[in-house]
GULO-257333 format. One record per residue: residue number from 1; residue in one letter; y negated, x, z of N, C-alpha, C in turn. Coordinates in steps of 0.1 Angstrom, whole numbers, plus 5000, padded with zeros to 4 digits. Last residue first. Layout:
N
vopa | lolo | nY | nX | nZ | caY | caX | caZ | cY | cX | cZ
NUM | A | Y | X | Z | Y | X | Z | Y | X | Z .
...
//
This chain:
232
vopa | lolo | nY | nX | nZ | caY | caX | caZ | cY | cX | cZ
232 | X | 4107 | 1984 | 6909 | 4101 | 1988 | 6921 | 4086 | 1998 | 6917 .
231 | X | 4112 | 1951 | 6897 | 4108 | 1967 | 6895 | 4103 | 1973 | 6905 .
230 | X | 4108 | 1925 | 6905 | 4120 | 1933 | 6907 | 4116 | 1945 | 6904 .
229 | X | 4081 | 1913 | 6889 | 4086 | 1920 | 6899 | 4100 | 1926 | 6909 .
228 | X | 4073 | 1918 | 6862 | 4090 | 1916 | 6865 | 4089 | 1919 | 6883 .
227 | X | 4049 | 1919 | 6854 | 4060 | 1909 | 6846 | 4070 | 1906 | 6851 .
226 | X | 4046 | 1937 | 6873 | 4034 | 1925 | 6873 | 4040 | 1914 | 6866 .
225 | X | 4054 | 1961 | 6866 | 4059 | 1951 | 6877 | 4048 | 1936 | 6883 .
224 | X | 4040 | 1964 | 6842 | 4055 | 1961 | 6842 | 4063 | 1957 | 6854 .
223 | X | 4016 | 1973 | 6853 | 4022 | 1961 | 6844 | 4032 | 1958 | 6842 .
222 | X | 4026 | 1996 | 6868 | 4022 | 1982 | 6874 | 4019 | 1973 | 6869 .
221 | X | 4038 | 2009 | 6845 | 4049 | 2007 | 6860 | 4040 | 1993 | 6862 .
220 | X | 4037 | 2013 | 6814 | 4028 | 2012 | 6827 | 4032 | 2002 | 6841 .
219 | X | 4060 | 2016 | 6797 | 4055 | 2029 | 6800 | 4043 | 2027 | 6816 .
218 | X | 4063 | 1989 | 6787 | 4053 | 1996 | 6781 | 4049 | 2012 | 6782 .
217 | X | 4100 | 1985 | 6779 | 4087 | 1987 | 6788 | 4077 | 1994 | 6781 .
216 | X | 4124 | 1959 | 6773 | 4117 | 1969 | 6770 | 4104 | 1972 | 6780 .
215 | X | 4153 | 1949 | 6791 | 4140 | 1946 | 6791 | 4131 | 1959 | 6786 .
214 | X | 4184 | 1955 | 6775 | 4177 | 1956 | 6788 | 4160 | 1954 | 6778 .
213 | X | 4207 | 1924 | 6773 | 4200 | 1940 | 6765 | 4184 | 1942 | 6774 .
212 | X | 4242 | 1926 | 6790 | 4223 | 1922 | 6783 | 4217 | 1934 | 6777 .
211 | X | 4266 | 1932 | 6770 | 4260 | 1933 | 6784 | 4244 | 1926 | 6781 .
210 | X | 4299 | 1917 | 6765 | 4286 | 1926 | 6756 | 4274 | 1924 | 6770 .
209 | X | 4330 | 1922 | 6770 | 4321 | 1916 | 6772 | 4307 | 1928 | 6773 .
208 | X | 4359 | 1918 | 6751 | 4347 | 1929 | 6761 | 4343 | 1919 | 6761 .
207 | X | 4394 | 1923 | 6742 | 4384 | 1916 | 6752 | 4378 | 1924 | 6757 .
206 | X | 4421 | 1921 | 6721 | 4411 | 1931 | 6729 | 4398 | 1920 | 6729 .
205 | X | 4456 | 1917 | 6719 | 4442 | 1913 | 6722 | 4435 | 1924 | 6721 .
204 | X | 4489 | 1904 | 6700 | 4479 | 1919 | 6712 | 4467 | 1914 | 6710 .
203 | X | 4505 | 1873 | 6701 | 4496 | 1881 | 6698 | 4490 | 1896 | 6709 .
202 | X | 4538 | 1868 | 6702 | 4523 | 1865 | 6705 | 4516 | 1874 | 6700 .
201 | X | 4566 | 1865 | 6691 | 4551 | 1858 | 6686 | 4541 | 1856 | 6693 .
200 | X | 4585 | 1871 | 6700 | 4582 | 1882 | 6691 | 4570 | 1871 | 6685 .
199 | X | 4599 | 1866 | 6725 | 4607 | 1856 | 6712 | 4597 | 1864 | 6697 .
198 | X | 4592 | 1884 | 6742 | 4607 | 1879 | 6744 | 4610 | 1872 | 6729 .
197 | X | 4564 | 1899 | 6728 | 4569 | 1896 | 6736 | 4581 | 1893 | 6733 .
196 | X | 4546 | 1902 | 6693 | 4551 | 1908 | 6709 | 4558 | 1899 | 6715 .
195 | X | 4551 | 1890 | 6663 | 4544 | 1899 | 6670 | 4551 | 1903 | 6686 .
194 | X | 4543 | 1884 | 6628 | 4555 | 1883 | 6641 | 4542 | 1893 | 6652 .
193 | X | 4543 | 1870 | 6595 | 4540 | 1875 | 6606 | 4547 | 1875 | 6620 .
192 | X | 4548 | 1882 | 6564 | 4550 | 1871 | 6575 | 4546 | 1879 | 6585 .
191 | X | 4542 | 1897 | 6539 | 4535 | 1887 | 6548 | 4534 | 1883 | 6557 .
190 | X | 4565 | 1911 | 6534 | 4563 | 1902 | 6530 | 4555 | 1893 | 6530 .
189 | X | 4561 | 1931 | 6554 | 4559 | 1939 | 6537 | 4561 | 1923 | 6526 .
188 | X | 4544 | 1917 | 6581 | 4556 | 1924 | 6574 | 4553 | 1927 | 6555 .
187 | X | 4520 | 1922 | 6607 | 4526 | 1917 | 6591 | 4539 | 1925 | 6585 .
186 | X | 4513 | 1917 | 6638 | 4519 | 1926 | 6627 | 4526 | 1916 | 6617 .
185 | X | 4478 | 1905 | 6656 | 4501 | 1905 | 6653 | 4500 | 1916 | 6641 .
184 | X | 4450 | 1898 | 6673 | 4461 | 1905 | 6663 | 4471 | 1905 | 6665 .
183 | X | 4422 | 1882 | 6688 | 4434 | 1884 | 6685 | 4442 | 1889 | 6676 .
182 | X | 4395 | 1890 | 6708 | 4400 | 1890 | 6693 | 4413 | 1892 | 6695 .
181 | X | 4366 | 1878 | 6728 | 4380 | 1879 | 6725 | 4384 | 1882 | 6713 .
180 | X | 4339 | 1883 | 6744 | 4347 | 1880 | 6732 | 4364 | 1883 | 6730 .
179 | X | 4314 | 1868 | 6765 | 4327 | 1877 | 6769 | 4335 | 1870 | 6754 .
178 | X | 4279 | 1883 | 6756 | 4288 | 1872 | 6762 | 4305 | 1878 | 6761 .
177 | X | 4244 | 1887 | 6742 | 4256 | 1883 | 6756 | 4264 | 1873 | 6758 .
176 | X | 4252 | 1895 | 6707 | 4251 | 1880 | 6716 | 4255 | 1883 | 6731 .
175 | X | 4261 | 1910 | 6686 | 4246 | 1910 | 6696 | 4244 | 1902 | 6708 .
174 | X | 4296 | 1922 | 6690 | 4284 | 1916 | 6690 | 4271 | 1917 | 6696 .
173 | X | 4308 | 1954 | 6683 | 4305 | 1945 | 6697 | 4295 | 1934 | 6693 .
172 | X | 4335 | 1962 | 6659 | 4315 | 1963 | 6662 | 4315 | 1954 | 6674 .
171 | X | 4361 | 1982 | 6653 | 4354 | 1972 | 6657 | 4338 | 1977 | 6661 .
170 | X | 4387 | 1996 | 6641 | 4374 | 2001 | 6644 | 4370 | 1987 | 6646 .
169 | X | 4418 | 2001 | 6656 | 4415 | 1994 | 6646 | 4394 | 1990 | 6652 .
168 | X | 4455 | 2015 | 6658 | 4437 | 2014 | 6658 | 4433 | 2010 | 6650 .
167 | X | 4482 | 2018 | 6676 | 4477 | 2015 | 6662 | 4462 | 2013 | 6666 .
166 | X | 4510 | 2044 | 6676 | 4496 | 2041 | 6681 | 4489 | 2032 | 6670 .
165 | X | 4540 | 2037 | 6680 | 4533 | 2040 | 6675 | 4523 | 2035 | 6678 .
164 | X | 4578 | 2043 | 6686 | 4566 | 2037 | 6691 | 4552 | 2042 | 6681 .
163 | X | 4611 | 2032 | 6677 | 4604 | 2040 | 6681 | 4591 | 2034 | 6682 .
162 | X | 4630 | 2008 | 6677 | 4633 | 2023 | 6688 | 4623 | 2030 | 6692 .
161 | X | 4635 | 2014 | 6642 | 4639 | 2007 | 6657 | 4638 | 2017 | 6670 .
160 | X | 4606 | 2036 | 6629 | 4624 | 2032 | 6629 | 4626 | 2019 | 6641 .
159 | X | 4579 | 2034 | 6609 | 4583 | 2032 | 6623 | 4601 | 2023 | 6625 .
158 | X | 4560 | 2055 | 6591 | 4574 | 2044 | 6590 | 4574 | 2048 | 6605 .
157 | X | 4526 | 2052 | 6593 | 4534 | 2061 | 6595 | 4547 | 2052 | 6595 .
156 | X | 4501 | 2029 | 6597 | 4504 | 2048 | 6597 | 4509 | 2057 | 6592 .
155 | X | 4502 | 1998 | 6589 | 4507 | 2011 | 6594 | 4505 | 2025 | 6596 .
154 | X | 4464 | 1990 | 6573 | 4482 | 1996 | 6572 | 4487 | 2003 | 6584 .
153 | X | 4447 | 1968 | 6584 | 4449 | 1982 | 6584 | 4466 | 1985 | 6585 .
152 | X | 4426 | 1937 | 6582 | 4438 | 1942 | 6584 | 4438 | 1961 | 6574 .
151 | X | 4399 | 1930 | 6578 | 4409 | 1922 | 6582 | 4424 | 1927 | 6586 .
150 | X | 4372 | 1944 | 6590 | 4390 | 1949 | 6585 | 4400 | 1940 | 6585 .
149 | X | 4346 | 1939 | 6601 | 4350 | 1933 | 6588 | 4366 | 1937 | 6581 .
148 | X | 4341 | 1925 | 6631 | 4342 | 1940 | 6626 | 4347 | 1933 | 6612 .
147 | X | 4349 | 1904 | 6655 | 4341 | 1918 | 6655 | 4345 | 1932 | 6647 .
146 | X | 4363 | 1883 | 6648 | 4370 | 1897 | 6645 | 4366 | 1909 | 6646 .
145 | X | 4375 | 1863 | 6682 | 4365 | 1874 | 6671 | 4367 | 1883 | 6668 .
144 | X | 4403 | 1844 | 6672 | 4392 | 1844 | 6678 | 4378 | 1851 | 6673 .
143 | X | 4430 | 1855 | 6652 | 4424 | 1847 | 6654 | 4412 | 1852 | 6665 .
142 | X | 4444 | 1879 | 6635 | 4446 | 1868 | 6636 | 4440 | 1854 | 6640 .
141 | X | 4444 | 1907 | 6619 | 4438 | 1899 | 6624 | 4441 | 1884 | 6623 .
140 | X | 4470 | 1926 | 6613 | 4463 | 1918 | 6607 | 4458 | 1911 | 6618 .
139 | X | 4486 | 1960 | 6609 | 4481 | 1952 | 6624 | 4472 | 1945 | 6615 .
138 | X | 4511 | 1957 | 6582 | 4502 | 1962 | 6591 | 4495 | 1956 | 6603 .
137 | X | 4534 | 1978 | 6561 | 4531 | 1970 | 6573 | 4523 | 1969 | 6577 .
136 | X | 4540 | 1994 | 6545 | 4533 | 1984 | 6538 | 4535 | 1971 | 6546 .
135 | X | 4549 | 2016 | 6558 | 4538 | 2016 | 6554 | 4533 | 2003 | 6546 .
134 | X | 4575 | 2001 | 6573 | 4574 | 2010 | 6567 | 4556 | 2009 | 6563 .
133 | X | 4601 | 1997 | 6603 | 4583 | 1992 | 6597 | 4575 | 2006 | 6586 .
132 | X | 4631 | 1983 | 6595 | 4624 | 1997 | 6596 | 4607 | 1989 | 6594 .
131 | X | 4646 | 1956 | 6619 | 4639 | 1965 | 6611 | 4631 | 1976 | 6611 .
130 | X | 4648 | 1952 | 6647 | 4661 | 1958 | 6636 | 4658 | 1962 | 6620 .
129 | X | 4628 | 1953 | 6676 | 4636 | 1945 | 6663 | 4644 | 1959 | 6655 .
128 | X | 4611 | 1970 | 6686 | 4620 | 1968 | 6691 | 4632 | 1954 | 6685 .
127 | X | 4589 | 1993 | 6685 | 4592 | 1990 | 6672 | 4605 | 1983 | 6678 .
126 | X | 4560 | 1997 | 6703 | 4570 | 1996 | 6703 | 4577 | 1986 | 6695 .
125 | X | 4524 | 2004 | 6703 | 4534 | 1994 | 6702 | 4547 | 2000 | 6699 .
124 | X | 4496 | 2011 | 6718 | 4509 | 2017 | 6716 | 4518 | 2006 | 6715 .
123 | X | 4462 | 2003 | 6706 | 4475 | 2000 | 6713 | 4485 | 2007 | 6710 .
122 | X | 4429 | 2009 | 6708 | 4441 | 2011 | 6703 | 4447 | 2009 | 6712 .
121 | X | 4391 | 2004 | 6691 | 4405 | 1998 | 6699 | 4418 | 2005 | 6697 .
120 | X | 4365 | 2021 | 6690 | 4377 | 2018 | 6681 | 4387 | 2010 | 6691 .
119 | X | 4328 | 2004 | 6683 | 4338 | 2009 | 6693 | 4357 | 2009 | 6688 .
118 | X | 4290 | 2005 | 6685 | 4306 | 2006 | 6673 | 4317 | 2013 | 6685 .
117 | X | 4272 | 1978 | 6697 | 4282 | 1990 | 6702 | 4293 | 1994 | 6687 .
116 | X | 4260 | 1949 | 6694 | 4259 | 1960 | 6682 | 4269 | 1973 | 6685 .
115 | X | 4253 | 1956 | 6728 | 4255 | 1948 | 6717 | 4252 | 1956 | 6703 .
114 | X | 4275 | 1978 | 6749 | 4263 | 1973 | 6745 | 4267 | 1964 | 6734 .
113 | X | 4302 | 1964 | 6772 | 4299 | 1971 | 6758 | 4281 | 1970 | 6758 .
112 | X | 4327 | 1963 | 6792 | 4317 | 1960 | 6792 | 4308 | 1969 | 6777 .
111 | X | 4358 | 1950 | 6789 | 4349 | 1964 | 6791 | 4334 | 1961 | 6790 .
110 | X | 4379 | 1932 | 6793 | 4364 | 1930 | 6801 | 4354 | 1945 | 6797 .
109 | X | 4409 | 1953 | 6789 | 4403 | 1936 | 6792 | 4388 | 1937 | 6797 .
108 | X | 4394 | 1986 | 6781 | 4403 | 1978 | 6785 | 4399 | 1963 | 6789 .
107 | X | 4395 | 2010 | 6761 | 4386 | 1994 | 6761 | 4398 | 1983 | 6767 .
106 | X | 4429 | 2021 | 6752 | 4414 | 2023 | 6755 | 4408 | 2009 | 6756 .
105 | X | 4454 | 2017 | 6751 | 4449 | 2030 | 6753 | 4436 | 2032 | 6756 .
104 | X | 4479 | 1994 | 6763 | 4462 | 1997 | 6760 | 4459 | 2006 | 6761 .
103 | X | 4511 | 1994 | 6760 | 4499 | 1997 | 6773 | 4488 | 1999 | 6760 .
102 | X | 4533 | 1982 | 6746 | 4535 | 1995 | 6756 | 4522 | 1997 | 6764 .
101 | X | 4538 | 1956 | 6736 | 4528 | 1961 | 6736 | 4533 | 1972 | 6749 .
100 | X | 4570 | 1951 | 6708 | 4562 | 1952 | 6721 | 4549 | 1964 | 6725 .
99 | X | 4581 | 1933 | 6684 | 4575 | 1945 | 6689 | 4574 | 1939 | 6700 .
98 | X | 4603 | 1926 | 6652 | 4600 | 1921 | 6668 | 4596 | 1932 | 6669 .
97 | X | 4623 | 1915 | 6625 | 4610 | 1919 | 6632 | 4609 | 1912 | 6648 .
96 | X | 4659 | 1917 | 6620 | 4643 | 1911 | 6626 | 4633 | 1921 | 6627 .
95 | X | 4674 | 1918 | 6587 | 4669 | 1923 | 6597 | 4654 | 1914 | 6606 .
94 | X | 4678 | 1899 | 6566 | 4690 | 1914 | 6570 | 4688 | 1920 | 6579 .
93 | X | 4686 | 1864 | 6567 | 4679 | 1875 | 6570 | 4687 | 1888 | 6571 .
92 | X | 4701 | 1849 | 6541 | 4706 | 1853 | 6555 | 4696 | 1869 | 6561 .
91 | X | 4705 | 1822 | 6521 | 4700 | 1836 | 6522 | 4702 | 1836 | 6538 .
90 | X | 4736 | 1806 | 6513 | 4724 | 1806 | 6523 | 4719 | 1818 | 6525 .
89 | X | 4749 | 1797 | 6486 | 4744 | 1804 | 6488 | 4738 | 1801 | 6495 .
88 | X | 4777 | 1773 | 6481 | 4760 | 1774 | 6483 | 4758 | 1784 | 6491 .
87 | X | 4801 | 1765 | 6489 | 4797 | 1775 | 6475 | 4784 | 1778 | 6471 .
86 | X | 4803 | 1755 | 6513 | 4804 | 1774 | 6510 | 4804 | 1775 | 6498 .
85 | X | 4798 | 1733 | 6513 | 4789 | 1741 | 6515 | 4790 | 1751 | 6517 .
84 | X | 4822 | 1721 | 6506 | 4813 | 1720 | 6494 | 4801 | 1730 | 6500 .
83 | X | 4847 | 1740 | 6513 | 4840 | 1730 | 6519 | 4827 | 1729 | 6508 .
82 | X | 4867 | 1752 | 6502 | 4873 | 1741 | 6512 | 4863 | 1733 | 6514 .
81 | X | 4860 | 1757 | 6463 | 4860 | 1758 | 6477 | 4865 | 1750 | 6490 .
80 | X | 4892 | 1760 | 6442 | 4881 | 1754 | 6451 | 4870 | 1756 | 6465 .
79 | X | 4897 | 1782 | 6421 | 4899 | 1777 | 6433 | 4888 | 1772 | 6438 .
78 | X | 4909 | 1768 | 6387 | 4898 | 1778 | 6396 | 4906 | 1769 | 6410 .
77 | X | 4942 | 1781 | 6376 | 4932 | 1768 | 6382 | 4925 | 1773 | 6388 .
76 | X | 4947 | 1796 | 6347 | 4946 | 1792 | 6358 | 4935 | 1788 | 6365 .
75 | X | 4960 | 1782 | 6315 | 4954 | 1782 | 6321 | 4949 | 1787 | 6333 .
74 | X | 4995 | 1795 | 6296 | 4989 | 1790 | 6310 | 4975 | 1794 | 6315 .
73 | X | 5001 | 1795 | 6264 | 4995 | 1803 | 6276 | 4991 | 1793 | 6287 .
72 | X | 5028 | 1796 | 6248 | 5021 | 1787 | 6256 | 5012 | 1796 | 6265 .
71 | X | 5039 | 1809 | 6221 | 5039 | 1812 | 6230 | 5029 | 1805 | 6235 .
70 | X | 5063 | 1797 | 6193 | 5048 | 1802 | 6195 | 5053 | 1800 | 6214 .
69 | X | 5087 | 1821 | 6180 | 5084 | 1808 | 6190 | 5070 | 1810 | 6192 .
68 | X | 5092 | 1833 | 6147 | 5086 | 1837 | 6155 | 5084 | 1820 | 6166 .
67 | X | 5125 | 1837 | 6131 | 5110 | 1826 | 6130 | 5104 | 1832 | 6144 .
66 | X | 5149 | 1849 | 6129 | 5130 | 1857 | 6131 | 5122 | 1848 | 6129 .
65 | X | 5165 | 1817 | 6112 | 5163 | 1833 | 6119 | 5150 | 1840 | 6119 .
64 | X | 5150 | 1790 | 6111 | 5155 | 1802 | 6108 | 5155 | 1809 | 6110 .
63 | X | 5154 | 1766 | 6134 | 5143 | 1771 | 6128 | 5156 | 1782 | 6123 .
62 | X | 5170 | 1731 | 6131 | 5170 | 1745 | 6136 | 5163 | 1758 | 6131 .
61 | X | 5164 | 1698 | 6137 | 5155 | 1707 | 6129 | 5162 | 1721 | 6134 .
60 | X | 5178 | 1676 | 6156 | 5167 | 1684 | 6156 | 5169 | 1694 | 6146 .
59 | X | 5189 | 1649 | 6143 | 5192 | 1663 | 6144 | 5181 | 1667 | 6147 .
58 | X | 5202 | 1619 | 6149 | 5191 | 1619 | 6145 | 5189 | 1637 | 6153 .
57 | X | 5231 | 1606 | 6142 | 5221 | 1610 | 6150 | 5212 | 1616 | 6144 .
56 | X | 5241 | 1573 | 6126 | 5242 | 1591 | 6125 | 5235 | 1595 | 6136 .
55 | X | 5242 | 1546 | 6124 | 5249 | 1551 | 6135 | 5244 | 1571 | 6137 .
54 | X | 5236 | 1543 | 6098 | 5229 | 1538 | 6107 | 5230 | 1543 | 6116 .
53 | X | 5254 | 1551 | 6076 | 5240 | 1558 | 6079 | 5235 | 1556 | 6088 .
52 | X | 5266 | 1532 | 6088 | 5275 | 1546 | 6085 | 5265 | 1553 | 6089 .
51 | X | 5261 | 1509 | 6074 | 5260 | 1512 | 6089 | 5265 | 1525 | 6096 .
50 | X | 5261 | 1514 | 6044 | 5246 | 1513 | 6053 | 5248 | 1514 | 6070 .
49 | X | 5294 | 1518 | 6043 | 5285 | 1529 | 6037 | 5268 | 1526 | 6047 .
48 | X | 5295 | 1490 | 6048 | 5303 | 1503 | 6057 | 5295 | 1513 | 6055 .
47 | X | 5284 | 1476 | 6026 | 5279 | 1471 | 6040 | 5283 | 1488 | 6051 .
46 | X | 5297 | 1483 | 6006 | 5286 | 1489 | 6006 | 5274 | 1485 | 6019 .
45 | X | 5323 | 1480 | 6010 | 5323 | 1490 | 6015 | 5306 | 1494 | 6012 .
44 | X | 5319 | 1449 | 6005 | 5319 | 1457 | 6019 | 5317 | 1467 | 6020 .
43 | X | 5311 | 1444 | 5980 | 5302 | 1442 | 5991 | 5308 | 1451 | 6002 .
42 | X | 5337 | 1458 | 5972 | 5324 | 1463 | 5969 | 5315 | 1457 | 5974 .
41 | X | 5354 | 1434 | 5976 | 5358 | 1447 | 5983 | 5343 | 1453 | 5983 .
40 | X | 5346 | 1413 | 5966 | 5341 | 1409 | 5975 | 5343 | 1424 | 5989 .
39 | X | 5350 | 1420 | 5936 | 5341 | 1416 | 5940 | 5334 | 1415 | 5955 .
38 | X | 5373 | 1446 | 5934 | 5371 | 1430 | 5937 | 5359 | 1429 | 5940 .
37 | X | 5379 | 1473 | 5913 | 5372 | 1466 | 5924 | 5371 | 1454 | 5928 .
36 | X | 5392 | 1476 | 5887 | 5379 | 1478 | 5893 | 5380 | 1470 | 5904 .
35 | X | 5423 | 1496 | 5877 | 5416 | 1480 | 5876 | 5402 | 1485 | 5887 .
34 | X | 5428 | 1514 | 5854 | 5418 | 1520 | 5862 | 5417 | 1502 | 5863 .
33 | X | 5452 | 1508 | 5834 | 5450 | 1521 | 5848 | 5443 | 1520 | 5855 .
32 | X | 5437 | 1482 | 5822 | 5449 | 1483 | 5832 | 5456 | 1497 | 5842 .
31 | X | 5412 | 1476 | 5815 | 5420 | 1485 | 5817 | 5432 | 1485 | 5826 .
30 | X | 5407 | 1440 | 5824 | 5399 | 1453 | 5816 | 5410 | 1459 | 5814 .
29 | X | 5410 | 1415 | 5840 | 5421 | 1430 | 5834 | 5414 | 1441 | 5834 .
28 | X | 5389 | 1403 | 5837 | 5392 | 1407 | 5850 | 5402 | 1415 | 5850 .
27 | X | 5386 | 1392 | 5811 | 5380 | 1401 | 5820 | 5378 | 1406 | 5829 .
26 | X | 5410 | 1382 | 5803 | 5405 | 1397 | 5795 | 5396 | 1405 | 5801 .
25 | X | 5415 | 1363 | 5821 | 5423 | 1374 | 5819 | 5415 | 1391 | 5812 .
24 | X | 5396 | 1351 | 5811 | 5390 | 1351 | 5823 | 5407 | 1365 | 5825 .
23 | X | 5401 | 1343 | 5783 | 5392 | 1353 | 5787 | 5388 | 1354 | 5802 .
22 | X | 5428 | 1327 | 5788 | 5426 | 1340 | 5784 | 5413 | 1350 | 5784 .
21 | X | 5416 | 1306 | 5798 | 5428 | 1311 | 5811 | 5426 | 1330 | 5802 .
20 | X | 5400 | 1292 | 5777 | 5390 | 1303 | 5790 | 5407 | 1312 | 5797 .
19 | X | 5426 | 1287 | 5761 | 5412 | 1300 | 5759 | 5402 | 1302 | 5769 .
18 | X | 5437 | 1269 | 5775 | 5440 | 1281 | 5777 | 5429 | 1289 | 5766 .
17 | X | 5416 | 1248 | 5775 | 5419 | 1251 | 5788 | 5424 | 1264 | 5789 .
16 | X | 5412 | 1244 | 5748 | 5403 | 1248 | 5758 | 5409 | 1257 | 5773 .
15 | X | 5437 | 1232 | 5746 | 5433 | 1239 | 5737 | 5421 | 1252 | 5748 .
14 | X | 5439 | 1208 | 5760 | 5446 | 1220 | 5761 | 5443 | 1231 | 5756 .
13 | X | 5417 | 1191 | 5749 | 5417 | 1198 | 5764 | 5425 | 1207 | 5769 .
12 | X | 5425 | 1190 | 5723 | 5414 | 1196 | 5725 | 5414 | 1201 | 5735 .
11 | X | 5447 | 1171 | 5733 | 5448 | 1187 | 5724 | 5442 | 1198 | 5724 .
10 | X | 5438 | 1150 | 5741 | 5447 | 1162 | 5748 | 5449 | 1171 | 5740 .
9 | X | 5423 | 1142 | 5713 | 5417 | 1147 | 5727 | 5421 | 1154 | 5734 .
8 | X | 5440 | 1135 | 5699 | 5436 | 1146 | 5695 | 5430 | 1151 | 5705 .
7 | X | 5457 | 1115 | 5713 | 5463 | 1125 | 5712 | 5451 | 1142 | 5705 .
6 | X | 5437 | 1100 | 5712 | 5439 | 1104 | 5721 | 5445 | 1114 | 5722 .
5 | X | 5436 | 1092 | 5680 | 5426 | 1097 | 5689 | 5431 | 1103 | 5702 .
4 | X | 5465 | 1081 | 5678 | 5460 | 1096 | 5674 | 5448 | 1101 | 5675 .
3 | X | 5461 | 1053 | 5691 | 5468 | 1067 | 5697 | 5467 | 1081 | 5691 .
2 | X | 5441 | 1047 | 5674 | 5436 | 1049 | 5688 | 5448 | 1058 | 5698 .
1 | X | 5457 | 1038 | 5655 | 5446 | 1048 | 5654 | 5441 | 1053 | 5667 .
//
């Protein structure tokens, strides 16, 4: 009994063995016109195929016909200045003032005045700067006595470079005996002031000197040289 067990066992294992040999035929046959692919062919060519892609270059884009190129505009560069202090405006006078005193016309240094006296002063001044002196110039009182309430009297008349003009200016003589001084310059249409000489800042003058005021009388000589004998 134990040998026709065995024997049914080899039988069994033959048995088996060629029923997979045939379905591993039936499935790796398939069709016999069209056999498919090996397993390990179709890994590859799907390795070939991704490095295929890999290698390609990478195309610029070609625009279509009449596509319009946009067009770059160029900026330009301011210019610098060379020196940071030429871009700063320095106002720049356009003209000097400057005069000169031509001579005293009247009331000369020391005149001698009564007190109270109304008396006009004038000088001839010479227009010898590069500006025009137009009417909204004038001779301004500057310092010492102003004997007289004008602080200042317009020009006259436009005065070109070059040319000369008389200027006057009404004054009162003090009450007080004694020797006065008063100083004046020329104003510009700005205010500023200037005046005579080599660098154009001194001042024109006028100087009297106020006299005593004489001793009143009664009219009776020998009383009156009784007060004063100096009287003859």
């Amino acid at each position: 009994m134990l040998k026709h067990k065995s024997s049914f066992i080899l039988f069994l294992f033959v048995f088996t063995l060629l029923s997979a040999c045939s379905g591993l035929k039936l499935v790796s046959g398939g069709s016999s016109n069209n056999p498919g692919p090996k397993p390990t062919q179709a890994i590859a060519n799907i390795m070939n195929s991704q490095s295929t892609l890999a290698v390609l270059p990478t195309q610029t884009p070609v625009p279509p016909p009449n596509t319009p190129q946009p067009v770059i505009i160029l900026s330009p560069t301011p210019i610098q200045a060379a020196d940071s202090r030429d871009a700063t405006l320095q106002p720049t006078p356009s003209c000097t003032n400057r005069a000169e005193l031509i001579k005293h016309l009247n009331i000369f240094d020391n005149a001698a005045l009564d007190a109270g006296q109304v008396f006009a002063k004038l000088w001839r001044i010479k227009n010898t700067g590069t500006c025009v002196w137009t009417t909204d110039y004038a001779l301004a009182f500057y310092s010492g006595e102003q004997m007289g309430e004008q602080p200042s009297i317009p020009i006259p008349s436009v005065v070109q470079p070059g040319e000369m003009v008389d200027l006057r200016v009404d004054l009162v003589a003090p009450l007080i005996q004694a020797s006065f001084t008063g100083n004046w310059v020329l104003k510009d249409a700005s205010g500023n002031n200037f005046g005579v000489g080599e660098m154009g800042n001194q001042s024109i003058s006028v100087t009297i000197v106020v006299k005593p005021t004489p001793v009143p009388t009664s009219g009776c000589v020998a009383c009156d040289r009784g007060r004063n004998p100096e009287i003859p």
